[in-house]
C-alpha positions in Angstrom: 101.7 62.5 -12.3 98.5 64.7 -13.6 97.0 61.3 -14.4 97.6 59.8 -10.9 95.7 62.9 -9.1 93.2 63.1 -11.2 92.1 59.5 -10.9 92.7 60.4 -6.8 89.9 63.0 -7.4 87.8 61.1 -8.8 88.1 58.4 -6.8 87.3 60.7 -3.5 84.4 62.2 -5.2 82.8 58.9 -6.0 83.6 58.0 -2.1 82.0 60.8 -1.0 78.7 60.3 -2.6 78.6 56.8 -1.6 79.1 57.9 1.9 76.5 60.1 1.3 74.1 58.2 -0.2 74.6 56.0 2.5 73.2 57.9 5.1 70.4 59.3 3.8 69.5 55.5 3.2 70.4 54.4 7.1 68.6 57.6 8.8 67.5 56.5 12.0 64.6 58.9 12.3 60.7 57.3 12.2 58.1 58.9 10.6 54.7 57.8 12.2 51.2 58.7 11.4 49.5 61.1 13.6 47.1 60.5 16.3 43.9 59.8 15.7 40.6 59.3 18.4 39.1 56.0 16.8 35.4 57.6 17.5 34.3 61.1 17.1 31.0 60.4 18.7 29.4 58.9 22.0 26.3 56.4 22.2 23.5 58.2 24.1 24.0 57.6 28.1 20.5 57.4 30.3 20.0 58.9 33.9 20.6 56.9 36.4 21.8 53.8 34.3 25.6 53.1 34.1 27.7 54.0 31.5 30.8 52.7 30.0 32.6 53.8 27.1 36.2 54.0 25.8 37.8 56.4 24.6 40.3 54.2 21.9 43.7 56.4 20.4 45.4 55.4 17.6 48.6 56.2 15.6 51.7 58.1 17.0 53.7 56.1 19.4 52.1 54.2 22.6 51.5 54.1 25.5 48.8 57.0 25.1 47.3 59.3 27.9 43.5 61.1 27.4 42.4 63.6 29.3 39.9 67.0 29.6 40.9 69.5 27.7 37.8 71.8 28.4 34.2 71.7 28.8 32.1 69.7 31.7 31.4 65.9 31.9 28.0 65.2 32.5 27.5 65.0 36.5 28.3 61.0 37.6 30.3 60.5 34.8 34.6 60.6 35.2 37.2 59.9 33.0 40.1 58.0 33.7 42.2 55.2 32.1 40.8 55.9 28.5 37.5 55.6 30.5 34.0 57.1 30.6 31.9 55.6 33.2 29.3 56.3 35.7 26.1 56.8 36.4 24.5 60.0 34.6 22.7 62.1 37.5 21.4 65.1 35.3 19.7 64.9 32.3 21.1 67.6 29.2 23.4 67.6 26.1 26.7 68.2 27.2 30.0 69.3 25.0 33.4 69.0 25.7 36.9 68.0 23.9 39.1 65.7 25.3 42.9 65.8 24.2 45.3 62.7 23.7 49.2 62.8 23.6 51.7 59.9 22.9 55.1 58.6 24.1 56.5 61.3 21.9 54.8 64.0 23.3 52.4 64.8 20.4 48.8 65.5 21.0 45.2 65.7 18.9 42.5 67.3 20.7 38.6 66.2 19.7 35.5 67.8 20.7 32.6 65.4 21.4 28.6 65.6 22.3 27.4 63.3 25.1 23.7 63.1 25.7 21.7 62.1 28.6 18.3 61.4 28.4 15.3 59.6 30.5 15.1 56.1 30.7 12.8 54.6 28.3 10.6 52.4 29.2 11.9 49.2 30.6 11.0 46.5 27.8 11.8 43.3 26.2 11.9 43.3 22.4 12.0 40.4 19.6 14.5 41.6 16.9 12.6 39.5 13.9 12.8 39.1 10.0 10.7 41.1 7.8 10.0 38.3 5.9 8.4 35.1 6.6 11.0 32.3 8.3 10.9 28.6 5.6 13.7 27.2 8.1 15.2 27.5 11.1 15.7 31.0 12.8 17.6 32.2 15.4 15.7 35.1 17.5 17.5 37.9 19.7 15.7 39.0 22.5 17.1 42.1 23.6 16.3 44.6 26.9 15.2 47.9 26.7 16.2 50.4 29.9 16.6 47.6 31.8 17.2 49.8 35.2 17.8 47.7 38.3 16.0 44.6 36.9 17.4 40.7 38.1 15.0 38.4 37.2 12.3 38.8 34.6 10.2 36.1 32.9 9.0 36.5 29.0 5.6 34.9 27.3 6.0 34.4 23.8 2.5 33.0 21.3 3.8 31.5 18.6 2.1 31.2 15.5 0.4 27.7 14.7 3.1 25.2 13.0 6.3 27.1 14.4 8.6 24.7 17.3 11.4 26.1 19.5 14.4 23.9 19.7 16.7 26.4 21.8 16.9 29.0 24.2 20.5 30.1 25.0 21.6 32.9 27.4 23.5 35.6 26.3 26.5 37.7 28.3 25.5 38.7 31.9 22.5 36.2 32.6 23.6 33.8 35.1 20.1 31.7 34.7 17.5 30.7 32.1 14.8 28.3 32.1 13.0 27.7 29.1 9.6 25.5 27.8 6.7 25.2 25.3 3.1 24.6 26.3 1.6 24.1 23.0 2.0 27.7 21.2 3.1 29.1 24.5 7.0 29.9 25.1 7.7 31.0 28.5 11.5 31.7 29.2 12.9 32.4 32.7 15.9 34.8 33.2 18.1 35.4 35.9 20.9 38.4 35.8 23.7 38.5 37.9 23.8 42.3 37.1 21.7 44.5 35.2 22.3 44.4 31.5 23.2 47.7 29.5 20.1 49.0 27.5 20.1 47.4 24.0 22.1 44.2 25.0 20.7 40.8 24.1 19.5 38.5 27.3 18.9 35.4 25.2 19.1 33.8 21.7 15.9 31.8 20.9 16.2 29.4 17.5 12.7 28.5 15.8 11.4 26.1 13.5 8.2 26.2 11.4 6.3 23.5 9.4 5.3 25.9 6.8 6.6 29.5 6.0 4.8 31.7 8.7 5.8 35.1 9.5 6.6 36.1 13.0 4.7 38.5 15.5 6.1 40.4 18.1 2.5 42.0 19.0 2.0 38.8 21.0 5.0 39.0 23.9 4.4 39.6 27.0 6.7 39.8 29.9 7.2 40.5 33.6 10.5 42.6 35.1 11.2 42.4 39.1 14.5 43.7 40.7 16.6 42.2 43.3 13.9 43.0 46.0 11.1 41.2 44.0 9.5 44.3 43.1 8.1 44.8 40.0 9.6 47.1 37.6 7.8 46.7 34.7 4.9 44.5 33.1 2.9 43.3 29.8 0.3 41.2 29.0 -0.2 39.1 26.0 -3.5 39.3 24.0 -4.5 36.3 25.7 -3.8 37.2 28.9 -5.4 40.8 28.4 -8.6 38.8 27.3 -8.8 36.9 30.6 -8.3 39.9 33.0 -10.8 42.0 31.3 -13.2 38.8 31.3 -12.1 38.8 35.3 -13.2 42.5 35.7 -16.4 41.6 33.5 -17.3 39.5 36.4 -16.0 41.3 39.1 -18.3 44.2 38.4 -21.5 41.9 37.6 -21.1 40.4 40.9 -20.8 43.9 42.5 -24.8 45.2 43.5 -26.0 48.0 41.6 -26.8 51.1 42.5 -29.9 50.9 45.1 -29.8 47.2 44.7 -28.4 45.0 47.6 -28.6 47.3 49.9 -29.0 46.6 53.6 -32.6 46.8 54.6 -33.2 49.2 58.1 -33.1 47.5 61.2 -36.5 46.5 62.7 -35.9 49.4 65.6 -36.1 51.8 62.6 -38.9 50.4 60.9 -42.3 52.5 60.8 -44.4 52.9 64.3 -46.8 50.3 63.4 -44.6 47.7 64.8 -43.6 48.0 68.4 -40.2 49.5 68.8 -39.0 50.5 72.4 -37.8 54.4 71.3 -41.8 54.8 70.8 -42.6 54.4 74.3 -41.2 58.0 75.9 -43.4 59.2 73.0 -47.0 57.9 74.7 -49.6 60.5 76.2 -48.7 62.1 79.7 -52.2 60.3 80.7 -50.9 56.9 80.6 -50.6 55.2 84.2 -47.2 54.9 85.8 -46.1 52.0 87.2 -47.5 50.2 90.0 -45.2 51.3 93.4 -45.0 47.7 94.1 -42.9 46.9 91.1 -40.7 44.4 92.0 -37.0 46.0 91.4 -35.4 44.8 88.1 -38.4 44.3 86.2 -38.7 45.9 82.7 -40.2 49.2 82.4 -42.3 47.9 79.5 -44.1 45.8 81.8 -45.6 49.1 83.3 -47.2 50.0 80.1 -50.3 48.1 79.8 -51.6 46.5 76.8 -55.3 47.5 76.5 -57.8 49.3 79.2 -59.1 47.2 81.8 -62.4 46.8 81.6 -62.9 49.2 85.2 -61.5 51.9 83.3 -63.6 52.4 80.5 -66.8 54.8 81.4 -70.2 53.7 79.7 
């Protein structure tokens, strides 16, 4: 009978750490990791140029809600949606944190520096090797501050030996236009809305004969916005050449200084030539005009030329 129990015990002991074991093993609860902003830091934003960043949350459990936990946003600029956009209207350095919180309530707050600065001059730049090119390269050309611009045309001198078998357009440029006059690449570009500063507008691939290394001294380019204005402009060395030769011969054609000058009219030439101010001028002596003068004569006809010979006394 002692036997019987005991081995009852034992049994229920062994049963009760099974059970136990059991569910510790089957616990339903879910350990996540915590919340995390995937950046702690903003790209620079430029007055008066849009702006689009996200702000990307990770870890905890979705979906995920971001908003301002203190500070200002630079004035232009809203958050919403995970969202920073706008248009910058002041430039400064501006802090403030923004907070996130998950399905489950938690949150991680993050403090971040957003600056706004002046546009930069609006540019196109060649992004090209250091080294010299043996085969064949593929060239981003990227815009700089780009502003309001929709239509811009680029001039490119190649060195001597080096062929361009593409042009391609990159995101945002609904046209391009492309050819090569010799060492001369012009490329046409049409946006269908203005790029964000640092983006690429087209992908040029080169080829040379020989290994040459490339030159971005010698681009040139012309920026006009939707109006046809134009925003922003820059010769090549060439083209620099020929307008100063073109103000060379602008200002050799011009007269110099007491050269060309208009000559005085004969009525203001000297009083040895007859001039009709002179006449009121003339002695008080000189006879008047005959009373017979026929009406609409001139009055000069009334001056006579030389004494007749009655008047002069031996």
């Amino acid at each position: 009978m002692k036997v019987t129990l005991r081995w009852a015990a034992s049994l229920t002991l062994i049963g009760g750490l099974a059970v136990g074991c059991g569910e510790t093993g089957t616990s339903s609860r879910t350990y996540r990791d915590p919340i995390v902003f995937d950046k702690t830091s903003l790209p620079v934003a430029y007055l008066g140029e849009n702006y689009t960043e996200t702000i990307a949350v990770r870890g905890g459990a979705g979906p995920y809600g971001v908003r301002l936990a203190s500070g200002e946003l630079p004035a232009g600029l809203k958050l919403a949606g995970g969202r920073l956009t706008g248009q910058p209207a002041k430039v400064g350095t501006y802090r403030f944190t923004l907070e996130a919180s998950d399905a489950n309530l938690s949150s991680k707050a993050q403090e971040f520096t957003l600056n706004v600065n002046e546009q930069p001059p609006l540019s196109f730049k060649l992004e090209l090797p250091a080294a010299e090119i043996r085969g064949e390269t593929r060239i981003p050309l990227t815009l700089t501050s780009p502003r309001s611009i929709r239509a811009g045309r680029v001039v490119w001198e190649l060195p001597s030996g080096v062929r361009v078998t593409k042009v391609s357009a990159e995101t945002g440029v609904g046209a391009l236009f492309w050819k090569q006059n010799g060492r001369v690449l012009t490329v046409d570009l049409g946006f269908r809305e203005a790029p964000r500063t640092g983006e690429r507008a087209a992908l040029i691939s080169v080829r040379p004969s020989r290994p040459v290394l490339l030159d971005s001294r010698s681009l040139g380019f012309r920026a006009l916005d939707g109006q046809g204005k134009e925003l922003a402009a820059q010769l090549t060395p060439a083209e620099k050449v020929q307008a100063e030769q073109a103000a060379q011969a602008r200002t050799e054609a011009a007269p110099q200084s007491g050269e060309g000058e208009a000559r005085p009219p004969a009525a203001q030439a000297p009083a040895s030539g007859p001039a009709e101010e002179a006449a009121p001028a003339r002695p008080a002596t000189a006879p008047a005009a005959p009373a017979s003068e026929p009406d609409g004569a001139s009055p000069r006809r009334a001056w006579p030329q030389r004494p007749s010979p009655a008047q002069v006394q031996p």
